[in-house]
TITORKE-785791 format. One line per field, with one value per residue (C-alpha): residue number from 0; x, z, y. Coordinates in Angstrom, 3 decimals. Layout:
seq: (NUM ...)
px: (X ...)
pz: (Z ...)
py: (Y ...)
//
This chain:
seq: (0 1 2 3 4 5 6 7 8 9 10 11 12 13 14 15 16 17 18 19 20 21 22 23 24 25 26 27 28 29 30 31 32 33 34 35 36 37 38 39 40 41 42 43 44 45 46 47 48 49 50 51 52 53 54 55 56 57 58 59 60 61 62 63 64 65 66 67 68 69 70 71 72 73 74 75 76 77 78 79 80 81 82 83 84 85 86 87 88 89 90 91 92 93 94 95 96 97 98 99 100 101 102 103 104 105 106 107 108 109 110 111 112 113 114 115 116 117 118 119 120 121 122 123 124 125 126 127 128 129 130 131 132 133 134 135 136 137 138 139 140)
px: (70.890 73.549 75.827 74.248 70.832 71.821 73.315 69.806 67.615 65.356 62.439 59.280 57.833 54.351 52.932 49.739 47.469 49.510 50.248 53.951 54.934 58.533 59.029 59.667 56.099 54.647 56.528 55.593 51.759 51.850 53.513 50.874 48.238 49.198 50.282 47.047 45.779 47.159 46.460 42.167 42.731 44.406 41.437 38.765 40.511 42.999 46.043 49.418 51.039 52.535 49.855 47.482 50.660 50.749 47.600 47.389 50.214 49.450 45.553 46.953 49.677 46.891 48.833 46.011 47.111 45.591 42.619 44.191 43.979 40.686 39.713 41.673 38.886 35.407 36.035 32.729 30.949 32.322 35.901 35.062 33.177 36.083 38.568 36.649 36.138 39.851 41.217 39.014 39.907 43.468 43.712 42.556 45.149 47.804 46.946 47.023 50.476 51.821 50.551 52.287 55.340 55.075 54.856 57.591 59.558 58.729 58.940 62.404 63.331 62.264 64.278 67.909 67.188 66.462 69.389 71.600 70.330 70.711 72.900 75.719 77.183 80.291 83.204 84.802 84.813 83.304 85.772 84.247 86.095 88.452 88.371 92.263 94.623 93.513 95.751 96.397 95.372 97.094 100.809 103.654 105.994)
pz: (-27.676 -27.229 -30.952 -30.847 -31.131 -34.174 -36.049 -35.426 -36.429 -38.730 -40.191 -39.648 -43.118 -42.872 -43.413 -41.354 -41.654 -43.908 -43.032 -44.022 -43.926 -44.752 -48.323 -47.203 -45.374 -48.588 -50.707 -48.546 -48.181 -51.994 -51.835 -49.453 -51.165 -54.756 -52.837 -50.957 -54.447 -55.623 -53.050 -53.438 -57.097 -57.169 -54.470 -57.529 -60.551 -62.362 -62.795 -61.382 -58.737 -61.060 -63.251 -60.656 -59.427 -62.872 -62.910 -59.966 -60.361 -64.556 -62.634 -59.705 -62.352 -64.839 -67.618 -68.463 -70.200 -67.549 -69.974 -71.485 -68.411 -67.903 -71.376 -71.865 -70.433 -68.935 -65.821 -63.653 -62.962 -58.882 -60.559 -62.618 -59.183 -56.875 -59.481 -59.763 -56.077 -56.143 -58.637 -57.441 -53.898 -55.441 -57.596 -54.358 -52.069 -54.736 -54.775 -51.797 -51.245 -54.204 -52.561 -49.403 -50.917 -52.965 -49.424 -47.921 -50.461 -50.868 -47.301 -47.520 -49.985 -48.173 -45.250 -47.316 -49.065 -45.875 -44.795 -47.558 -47.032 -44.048 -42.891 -40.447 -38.334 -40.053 -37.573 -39.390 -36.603 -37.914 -37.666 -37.140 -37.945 -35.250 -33.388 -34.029 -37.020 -40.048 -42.901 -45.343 -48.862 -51.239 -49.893 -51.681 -48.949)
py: (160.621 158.666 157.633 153.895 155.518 157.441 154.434 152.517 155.609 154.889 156.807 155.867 153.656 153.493 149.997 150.019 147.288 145.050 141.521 140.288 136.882 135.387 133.900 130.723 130.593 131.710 129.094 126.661 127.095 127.392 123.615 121.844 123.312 121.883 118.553 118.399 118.795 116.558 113.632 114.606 114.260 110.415 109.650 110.793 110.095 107.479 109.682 109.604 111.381 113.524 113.999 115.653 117.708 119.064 119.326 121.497 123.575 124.556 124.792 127.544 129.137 130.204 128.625 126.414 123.591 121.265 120.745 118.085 116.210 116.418 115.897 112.524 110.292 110.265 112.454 112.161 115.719 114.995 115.717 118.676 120.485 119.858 120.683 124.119 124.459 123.930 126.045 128.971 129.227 128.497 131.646 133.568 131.741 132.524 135.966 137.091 134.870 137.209 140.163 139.668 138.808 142.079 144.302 142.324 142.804 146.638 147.193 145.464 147.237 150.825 149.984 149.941 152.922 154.384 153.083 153.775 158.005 158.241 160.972 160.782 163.240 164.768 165.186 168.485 171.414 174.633 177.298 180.471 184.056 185.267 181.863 181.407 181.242 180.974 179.530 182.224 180.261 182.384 183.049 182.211 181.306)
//
């Protein structure tokens, strides 16, 4: 092995059958899906813009005061459905968003400990006895 293949070694981290995706991909599914949202919600219902994306995003977030939305006026049963459709496959989408971010993040986070433990060759020469002089530790001259 050659000293550029130690500096890269790495030991093996086992993360078989995971998916990982980049934050940013994650963050950004998580937006279109609240927009998209969003723009079925205005198509169904009288609200603004910003209404159905705080709807959506108090919906997805589990925080639950999107109620009040829905109980402000006479919401047709179509609305309630969709908005249920929605919120379900939401949850799952979010989910599963959360849980690849966790492995990334773990896997990430494996990789510099690795890194930080991993032990270099030290360039101090073993001296064995009756190789050659040996300084004498305890004269006084």
């Amino acid at each position: 092995m050659d000293s550029k293949d130690d500096d890269d070694w790495m030991p093996p981290i086992d993360v078989a059958g995971s998916i990982l995706a980049p934050l940013g991909l994650c963050l950004m599914i998580m937006f279109i899906y609240i927009i998209l949202g969003s723009l079925v919600l205005i198509r169904l219902e009288p609200w603004s813009f910003i209404d159905c994306c705080f709807f959506c995003f108090m919906s997805l977030s589990t925080i639950n005061l999107s109620d009040s939305l829905i109980y402000r006026g006479n919401v047709n049963n179509l609305t309630i459905w969709i908005a249920s459709m929605y919120i379900l496959t939401g949850l799952a989408l979010t989910a599963m968003c959360f849980n690849i971010l966790h492995e990334e993040l773990l896997k990430r986070l494996k990789k510099q400990i690795m890194k930080g433990l991993r032990i270099k060759k030290d360039p101090v020469k073993v001296v064995k006895p009756g190789d050659g002089p040996s300084p004498d530790l305890f004269s006084t001259s």
